[in-house]
C-alpha positions in Angstrom: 111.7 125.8 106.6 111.2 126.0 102.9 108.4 124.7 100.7 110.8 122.4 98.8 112.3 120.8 102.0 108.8 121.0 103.7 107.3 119.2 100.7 110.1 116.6 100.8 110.1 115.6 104.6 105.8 115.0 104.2 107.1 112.5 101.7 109.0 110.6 104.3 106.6 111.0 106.7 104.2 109.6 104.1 106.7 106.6 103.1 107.1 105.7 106.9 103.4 106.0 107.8 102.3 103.5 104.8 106.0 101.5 105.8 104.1 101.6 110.0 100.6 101.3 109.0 100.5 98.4 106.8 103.8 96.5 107.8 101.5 93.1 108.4 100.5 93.6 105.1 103.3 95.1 102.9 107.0 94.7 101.7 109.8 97.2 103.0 112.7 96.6 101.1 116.1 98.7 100.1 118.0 98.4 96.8 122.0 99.9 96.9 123.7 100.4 93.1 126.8 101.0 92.3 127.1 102.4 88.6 129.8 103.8 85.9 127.4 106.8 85.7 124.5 108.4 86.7 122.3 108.3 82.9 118.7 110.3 82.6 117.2 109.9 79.7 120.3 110.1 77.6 122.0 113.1 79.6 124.7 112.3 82.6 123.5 113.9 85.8 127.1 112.9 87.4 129.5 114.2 84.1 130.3 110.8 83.1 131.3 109.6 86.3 130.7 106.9 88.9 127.4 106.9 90.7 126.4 105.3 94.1 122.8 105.2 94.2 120.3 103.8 97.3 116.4 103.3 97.9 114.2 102.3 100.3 110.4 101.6 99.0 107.6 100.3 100.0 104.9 98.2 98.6 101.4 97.5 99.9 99.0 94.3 99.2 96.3 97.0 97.4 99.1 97.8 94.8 99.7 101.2 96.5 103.8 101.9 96.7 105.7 104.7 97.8 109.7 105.1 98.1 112.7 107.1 98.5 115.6 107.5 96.0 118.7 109.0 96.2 122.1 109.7 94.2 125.4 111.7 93.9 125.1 114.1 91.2 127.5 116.5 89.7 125.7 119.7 87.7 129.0 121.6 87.5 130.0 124.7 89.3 129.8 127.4 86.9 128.3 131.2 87.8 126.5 134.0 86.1 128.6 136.7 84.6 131.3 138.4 86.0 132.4 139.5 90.0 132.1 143.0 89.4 128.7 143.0 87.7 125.6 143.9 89.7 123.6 141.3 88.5 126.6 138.6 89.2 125.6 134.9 90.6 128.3 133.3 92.3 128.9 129.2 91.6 126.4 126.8 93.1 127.8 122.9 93.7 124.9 120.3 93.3 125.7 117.3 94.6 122.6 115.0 95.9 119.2 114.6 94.3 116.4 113.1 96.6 113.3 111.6 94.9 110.0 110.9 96.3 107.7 109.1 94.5 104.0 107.5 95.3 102.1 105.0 93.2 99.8 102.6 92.5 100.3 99.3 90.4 97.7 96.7 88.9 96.8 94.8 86.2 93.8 94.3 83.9 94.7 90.8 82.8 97.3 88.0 83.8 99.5 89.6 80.7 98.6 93.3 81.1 99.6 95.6 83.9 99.4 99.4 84.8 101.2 101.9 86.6 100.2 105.5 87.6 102.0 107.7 90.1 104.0 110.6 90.4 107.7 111.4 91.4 109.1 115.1 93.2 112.6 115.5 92.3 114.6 117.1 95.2 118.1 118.6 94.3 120.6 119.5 97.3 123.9 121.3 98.2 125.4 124.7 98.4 122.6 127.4 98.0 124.0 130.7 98.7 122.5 132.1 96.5 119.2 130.9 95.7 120.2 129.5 92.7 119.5 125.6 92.7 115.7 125.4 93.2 114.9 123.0 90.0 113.0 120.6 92.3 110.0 119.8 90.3 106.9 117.2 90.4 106.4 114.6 87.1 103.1 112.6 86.8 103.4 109.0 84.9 101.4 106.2 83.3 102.5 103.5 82.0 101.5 100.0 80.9 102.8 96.9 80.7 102.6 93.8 78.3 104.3 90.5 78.7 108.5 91.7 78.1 106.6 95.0 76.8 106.5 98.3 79.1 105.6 101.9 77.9 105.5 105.2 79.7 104.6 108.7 79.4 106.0 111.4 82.0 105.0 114.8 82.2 105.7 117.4 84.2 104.0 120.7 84.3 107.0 122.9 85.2 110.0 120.9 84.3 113.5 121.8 86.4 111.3 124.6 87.5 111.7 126.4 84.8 107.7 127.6 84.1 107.7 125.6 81.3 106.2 121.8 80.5 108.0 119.1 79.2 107.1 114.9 78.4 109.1 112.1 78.2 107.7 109.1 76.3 109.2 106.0 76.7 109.2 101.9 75.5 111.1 98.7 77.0 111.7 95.6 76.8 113.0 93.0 78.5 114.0 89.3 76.2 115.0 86.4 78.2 118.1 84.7 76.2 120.2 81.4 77.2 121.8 80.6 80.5 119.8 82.9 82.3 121.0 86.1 80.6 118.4 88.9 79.0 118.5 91.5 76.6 117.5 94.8 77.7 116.0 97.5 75.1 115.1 101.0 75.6 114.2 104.1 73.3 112.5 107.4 74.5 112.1 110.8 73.2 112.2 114.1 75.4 109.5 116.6 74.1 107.1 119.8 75.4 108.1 123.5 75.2 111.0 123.1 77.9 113.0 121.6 74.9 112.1 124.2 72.1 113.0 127.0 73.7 117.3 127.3 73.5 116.2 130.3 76.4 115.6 127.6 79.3 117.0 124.6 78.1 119.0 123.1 74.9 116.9 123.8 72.6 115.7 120.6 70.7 113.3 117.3 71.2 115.8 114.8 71.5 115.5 111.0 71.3 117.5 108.3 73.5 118.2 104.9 73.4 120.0 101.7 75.1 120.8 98.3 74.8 122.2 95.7 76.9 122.8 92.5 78.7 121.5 91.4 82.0 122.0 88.9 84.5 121.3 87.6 88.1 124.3 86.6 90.0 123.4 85.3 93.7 122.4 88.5 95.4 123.6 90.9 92.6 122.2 92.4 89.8 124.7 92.8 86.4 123.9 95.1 83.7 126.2 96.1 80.8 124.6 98.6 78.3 125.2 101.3 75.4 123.6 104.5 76.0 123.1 107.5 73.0 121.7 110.3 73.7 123.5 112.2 71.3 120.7 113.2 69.5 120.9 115.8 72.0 123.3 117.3 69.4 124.4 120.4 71.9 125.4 118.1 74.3 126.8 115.7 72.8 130.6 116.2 73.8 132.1 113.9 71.5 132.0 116.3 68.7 134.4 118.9 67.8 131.8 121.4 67.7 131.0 121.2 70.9 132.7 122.7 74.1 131.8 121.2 77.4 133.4 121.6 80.6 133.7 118.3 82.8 131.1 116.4 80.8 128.4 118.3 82.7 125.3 117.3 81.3 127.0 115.5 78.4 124.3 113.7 75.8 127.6 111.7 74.2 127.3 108.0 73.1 129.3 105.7 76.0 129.0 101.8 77.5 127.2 102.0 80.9 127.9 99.1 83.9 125.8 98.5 87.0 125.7 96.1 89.4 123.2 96.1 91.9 121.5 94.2 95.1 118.3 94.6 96.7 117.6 93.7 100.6 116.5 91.9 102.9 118.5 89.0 101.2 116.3 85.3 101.4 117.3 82.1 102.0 116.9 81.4 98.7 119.1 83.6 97.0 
C-alpha cells in the first residue's frame, strides 16, 4: 500500500474514531451538491462542466471537526511527448479527488471567531504510469467577524510539485430582503509555485465571485459569477489562448449550485 493511500485511509479511521468516540457529544452530518462546475480558486477542476459533490463531517462539542470530501474531477488526458521516444509518458485520466481535512473552530468574542486546521488533497484514477501523485497537505487560519470571514492557506509543497504556494482569501456574506443574501468573495493565489512557468502557469493571480443565495426547504440555491481570468494563460475565452476541453480553464462564467445537507429536521 502506498504512502498517499495509507495516509488517506488514517484519515477515515480518524473521522470515524472522533464520529464513535464522541457520538453522545457531537454532530455527524452529510452534505450532497449538485453544481454547474467544479470552481477552485478561479480555475475549473471539472473543464467547465457539471460537478456532483458529497461530504460527510463531523463536529465535536470542544470545537474539534474532522470530514471527508469528495468530487468528480476532469484534469484532461493528455501525455508527455511522443510513442517512440524513450522518455514518453502515456495519458493519465483523473477523475476523483478525496479530501481530508481536521480542524478546530472557536471564538474569542460573541462577534469574532477562528478557524485553524489543515486539508490532504487526495487525487484518484488511472495511474499506470506513476504520473498523478499531486496529493498534497494545506494548513489554514482564518477568522471570522460578523458577515466578515478571511483566510490564508499554505501549503508547503503545492500539487507536489517541491514548491510552496498561499492562497489568501476574504468573504462576505449580506443578508438582503425576503430571505435572500449576497455572497462576495476575492482571493489571490501567490508563493513560488505560481512564478515559476516550469511547474505551474507562471503568474500570481487574483479571483473573485459574486452572487445570490437562498434557503429553499431543505435546499441550498446559489447563483454566482466567477473570474478567474486574471489567470491570463488560462483564461480560454481569449483568442490567444489554446485550451483543449476547458481543462483547467481560468475563463470568466455564471456558476449554479444547489445543495442539501442531512439528517433533515422536523423543522425544515
Amino acid at each position: 500500500m502506498n504512502r498517499a493511500i495509507s495516509s488517506g485511509l488514517a484519515g477515515l479511521g480518524i473521522v470515524a474514531l472522533l464520529a464513535t468516540s464522541g457520538a453522545a457529544q457531537a454532530e455527524v452530518s452529510s452534505t450532497i451538491t449538485i453544481a454547474s462546475d467544479y470552481d477552485f480558486r478561479g480555475i475549473t477542476q471539472t473543464g467547465l462542466d457539471p460537478a456532483f459533490q458529497a461530504s460527510l463531517d463531523w463536529e465535536g462539542e470542544s470545537g474539534l471537526y474532522a470530514g471527508l470530501w469528495g468530487s468528480n474531477i476532469d484534469f484532461g488526458e493528455a501525455g508527455f511527448g511522443a510513442p517512440e521516444d524513450e522518455d514518453y509518458i502515456a495519458p493519465v485520466d483523473l477523475n476523483v479527488e478525496v479530501d481530508l481535512y481536521l480542524g478546530y473552530a472557536g471564538s474569542f468574542t460573541e462577534d469574532l471567531g477562528y478557524d485553524v486546521g489543515a486539508t490532504y488533497y487526495k487525487y484518484l484514477g488511472d495511474d499506470d504510469n506513476g504520473l498523478n501523485d499531486f496529493d498534497y497537505t494545506e494548513l489554514y487560519a482564518g477568522v471570522d467577524w460578523k458577515i466578515l470571514s478571511t483566510k490564508l492557506w499554505y501549503a508547503w509543497d503545492y500539487g507536489n510539485s517541491g514548491e510552496s504556494a498561499w492562497y489568501l482569501e476574504g468573504n462576505a456574506s449580506i443578508p438582503l430582503p425576503a430571505e435572500f443574501s449576497l455572497e462576495l468573495h476575492a482571493g489571490y493565489n501567490g508563493g513560488d509555485y505560481w512564478d515559476k512557468p516550469e511547474v505551474s502557469f507562471g503568474e500570481e493571480f487574483i479571483d473573485y465571485s459574486a452572487g445570490i443565495a437562498r434557503s429553499l426547504g431543505r435546499f441550498d440555491f446559489v447563483v454566482s459569477y466567477i473570474d478567474g481570468s486574471d489567470l491570463k494563460d488560462y483564461d480560454c475565452s481569449r483568442s490567444s489562448v489554446e485550451c483543449i476541453d476547458d481543462v483547467f480553464s481560468s475563463e470568466s462564467k455564471v456558476f449554479v449550485s444547489v445543495s442539501t445537507t442531512f439528517p433533515w429536521t422536523d423543522e425544515e
